[in-house]
N, C-alpha and C positions, 0 to 999 in steps of 0.2 A: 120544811113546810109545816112539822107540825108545833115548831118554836113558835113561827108563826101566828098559827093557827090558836095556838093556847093565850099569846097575847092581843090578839082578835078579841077573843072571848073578853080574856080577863078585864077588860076595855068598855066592853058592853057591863058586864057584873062581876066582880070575885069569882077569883074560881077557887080560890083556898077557901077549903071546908067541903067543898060542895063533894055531894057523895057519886063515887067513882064510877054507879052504873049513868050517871045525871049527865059526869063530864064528860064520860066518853062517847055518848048519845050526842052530845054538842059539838064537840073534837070532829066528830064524823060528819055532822053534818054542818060547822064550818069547813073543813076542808075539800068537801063535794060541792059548795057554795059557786062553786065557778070565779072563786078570789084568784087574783093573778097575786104571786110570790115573785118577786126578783130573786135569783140563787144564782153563782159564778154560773149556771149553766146556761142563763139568759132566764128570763121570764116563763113560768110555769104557772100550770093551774091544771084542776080537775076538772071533769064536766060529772051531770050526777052520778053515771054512772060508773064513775073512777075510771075515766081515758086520761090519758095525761094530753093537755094541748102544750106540747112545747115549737116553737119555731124552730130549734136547730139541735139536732142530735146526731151522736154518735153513737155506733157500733163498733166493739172490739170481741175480737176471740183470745181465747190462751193457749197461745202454740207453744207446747210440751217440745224440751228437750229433749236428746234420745236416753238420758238417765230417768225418765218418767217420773222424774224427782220435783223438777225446777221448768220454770217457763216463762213465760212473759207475753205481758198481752197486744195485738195488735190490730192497728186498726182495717177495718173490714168496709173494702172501695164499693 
């Protein structure tokens, strides 16, 4: 999102140079913009209040071997 995000901007103006409290003032508020991103996870976006509107998600936890060491994650019905 925020690759994105930054070529959004830089689309609208340069953003090289521009000084860091400027861009990331813009960064933030391009990506609260309510812009839809395509990502492999389907289509995402923010609302302003930084919810995430995605249509399809998953949950996984990480269920610990009994060596408390090593685990692997899975997904949560």
């Amino acid at each position: 999102m925020i690759v994105e995000a930054l070529k959004a901007l830089d689309a609208k103006s340069p953003i090289a140079g521009m000084p860091l409290a400027d861009l990331r003032k813009a960064l933030n508020e391009q990506i609260l913009s309510g812009a839809t991103i395509d990502t492999p996870l389907g289509p995402i976006s923010l609302d302003p209040e930084g919810e995430v509107n995605q249509t399809q998600f998953y949950v996984a936890q990480v269920k610990m071997n009994p060596d408390g060491q090593t685990g692997k994650f899975e997904l949560v019905k």
